[in-house]
N, C-alpha and C positions, 0 to 999 in steps of 0.2 A: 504494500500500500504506500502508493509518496502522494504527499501532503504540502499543498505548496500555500507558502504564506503571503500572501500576495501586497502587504504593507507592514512594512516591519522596520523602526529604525533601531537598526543593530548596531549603531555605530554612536549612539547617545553616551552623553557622561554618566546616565543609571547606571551600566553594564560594566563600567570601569574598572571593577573591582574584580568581578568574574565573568566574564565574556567569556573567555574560552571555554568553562563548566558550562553556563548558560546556551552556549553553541551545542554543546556534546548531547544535554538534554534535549534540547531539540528535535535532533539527528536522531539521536538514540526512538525519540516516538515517531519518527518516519515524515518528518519533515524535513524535506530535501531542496527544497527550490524556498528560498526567501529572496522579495523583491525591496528593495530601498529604494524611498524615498529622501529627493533633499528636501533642506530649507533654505537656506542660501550658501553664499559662498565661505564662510567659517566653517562650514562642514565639510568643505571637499574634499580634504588630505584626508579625514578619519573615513571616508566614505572609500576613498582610493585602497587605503591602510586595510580595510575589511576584506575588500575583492581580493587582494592583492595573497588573505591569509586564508580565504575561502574560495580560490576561484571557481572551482565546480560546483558551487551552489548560492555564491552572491553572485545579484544582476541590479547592477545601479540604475536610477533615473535623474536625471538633472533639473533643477527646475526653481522657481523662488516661492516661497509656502505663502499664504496672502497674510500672515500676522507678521511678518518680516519684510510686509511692503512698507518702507520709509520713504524720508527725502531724498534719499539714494536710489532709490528703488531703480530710474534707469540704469544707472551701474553696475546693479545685481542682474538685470536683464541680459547687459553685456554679457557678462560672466558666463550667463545659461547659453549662450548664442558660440559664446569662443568655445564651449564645453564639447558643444555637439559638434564644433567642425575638428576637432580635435582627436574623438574617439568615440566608440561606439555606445551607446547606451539603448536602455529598451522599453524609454516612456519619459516624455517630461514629467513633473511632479515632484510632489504635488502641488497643484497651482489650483486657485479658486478665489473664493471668497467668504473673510471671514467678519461678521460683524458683534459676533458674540462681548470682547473687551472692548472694541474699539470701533467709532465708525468714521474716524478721522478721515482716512484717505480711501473710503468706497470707492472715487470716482480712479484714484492712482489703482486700487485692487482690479477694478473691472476692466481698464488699460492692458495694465500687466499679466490677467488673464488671456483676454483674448488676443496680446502678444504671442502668449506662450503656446496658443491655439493655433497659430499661424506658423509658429517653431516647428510644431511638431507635424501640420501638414505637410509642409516643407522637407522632412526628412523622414516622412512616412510613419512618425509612431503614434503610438495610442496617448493618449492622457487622462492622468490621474487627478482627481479631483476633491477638491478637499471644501466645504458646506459649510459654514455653523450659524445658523439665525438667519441664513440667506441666502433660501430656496428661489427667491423671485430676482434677486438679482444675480444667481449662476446662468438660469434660465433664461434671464433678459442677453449673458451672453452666447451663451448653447445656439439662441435663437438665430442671432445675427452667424454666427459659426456653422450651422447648421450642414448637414449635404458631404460632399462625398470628401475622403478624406479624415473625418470628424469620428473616432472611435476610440473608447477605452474605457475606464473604471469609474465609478462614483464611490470614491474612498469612504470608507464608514456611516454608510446610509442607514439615516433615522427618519426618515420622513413616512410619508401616509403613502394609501397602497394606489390613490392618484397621481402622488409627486414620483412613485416607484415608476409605474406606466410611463409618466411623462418623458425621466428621466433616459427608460428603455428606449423611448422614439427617441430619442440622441444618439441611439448608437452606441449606447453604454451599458455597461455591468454591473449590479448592485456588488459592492465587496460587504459582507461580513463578517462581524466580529462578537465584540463581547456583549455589545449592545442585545444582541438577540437571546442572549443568557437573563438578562437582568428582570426582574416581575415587573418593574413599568416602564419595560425599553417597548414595547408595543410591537413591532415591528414582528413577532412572531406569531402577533395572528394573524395575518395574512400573507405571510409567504407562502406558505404553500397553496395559494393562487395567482402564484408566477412560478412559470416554467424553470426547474432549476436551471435550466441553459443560459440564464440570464444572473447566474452569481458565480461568483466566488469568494475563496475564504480568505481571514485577515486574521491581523492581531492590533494592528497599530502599538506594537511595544515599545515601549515602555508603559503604552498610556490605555485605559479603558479592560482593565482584567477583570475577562468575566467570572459569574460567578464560577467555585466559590470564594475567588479570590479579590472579588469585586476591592476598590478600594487600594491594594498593595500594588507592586511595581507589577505591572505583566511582562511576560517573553514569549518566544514564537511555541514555545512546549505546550504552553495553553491553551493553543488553538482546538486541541483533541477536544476539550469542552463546549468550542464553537461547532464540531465537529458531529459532537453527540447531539447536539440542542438539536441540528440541522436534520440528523436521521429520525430524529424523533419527528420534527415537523412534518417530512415527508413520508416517513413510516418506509426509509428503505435503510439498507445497513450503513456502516460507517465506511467501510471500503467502496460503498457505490458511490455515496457523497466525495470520498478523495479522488475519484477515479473523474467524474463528472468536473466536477469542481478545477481540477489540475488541467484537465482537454481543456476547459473555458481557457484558462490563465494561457493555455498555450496558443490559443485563439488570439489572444489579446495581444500577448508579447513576442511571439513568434518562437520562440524556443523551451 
């Protein structure tokens, strides 16, 4: 059974301490394929640093996260644009919008999205996407982005099982996580009136461990939880869910 984690930042200062046990765990429960995501360009060398200690099973993506859109912000864009003529990667991301802490620079977030929309048309890859309090303004730019070209992930989706639909006519794959474990993440009564074809599984770790670990630091090992929640919804085993689940992510990222 391989288990691919399709958002994981493995490369976080949580991990600092024990990465390489936290790595083994992982491996050890049949996750073999973990995807990174950046945030911006302070992360690149530990992102390089990861690949570089796992190459047969880290796959970077470059990209500027929307809570790390500042006054600089077009210089972080540079950065994602020199990245991809540079070397291969297998998704911008995660790029979105976030207005959850902040709604300072919406109008600099929705820019530098659908820059990074246009990055990734341009070099053929998918796009990861990152949501929080700003379903209507991802959408506002989905819309304008729209058509051929335009495919990839909707990173830790929490919304309703209309913004789910919507989301699908983009071209995109619900990723899930720990959200689907939790008693008022919602989001589990009504998955299974979408076709699994249209997910894949996550961890976003360090962040969002699901139960029972809700609350503490998560890693990619926990997913098996994301794993079970998900056979349970569909009433099929846990090897059909990795099996299904892993074809998506190979749909998405090519390898």
């Amino acid at each position: 059974m391989i288990i691919t984690d399709t958002h994981t930042h493995l490369y976080s200062e949580a991990f600092d301490e024990d990465r390489k046990e936290m790595m083994q765990r992982a491996l050890d429960a049949g996750v073999e394929r973990f995807f990174i995501p950046a945030i911006d360009s302070t992360y690149t060398q530990s992102m390089l640093d990861l690949e570089s200690d796992y190459p047969d099973h880290v796959f970077l993506m470059t990209g500027l996260h929307p809570t790390h859109v500042k006054e600089n912000y077009k210089e972080e864009l540079a950065h994602v644009e020199e990245m991809l003529t540079k070397r291969k990667f297998y998704a911008v991301g995660e790029i979105g919008v976030d207005l959850y802490w902040d709604k300072t620079f919406l109008k600099e977030q929705q820019d530098a999205f659908a820059y990074q929309i246009q990055l990734a048309k341009k070099y053929e890859l998918p796009i990861v996407i990152h949501c929080r309090d700003a379903f209507d303004e991802v959408f506002e730019v989905l819309e304008q982005e729209k058509g051929e070209g335009l495919f990839g992930i909707f990173h830790c989706f929490t919304g309703t099982l209309e913004q789910a639909q919507t989301t699908i006519s983009y071209n995109m794959k619900l990723g899930i996580g720990g959200v689907a474990t939790f008693k008022n993440g919602k989001i589990d009564q009504f998955l299974n009136q979408l076709d699994l074809k249209h997910i894949v599984l996550e961890t976003d770790a360090p962040y969002l461990a699901p139960t029972p670990y809700r609350g503490k630091r998560n890693e990619s090992s926990y997913i098996i939880k994301v794993l079970e929640k998900l056979s349970s919804i569909y009433s099929l085993s846990e090897e059909e869910i990795a099996k299904i689940t892993t074809e998506n992510s190979k749909d998405i990222f090519g390898i």
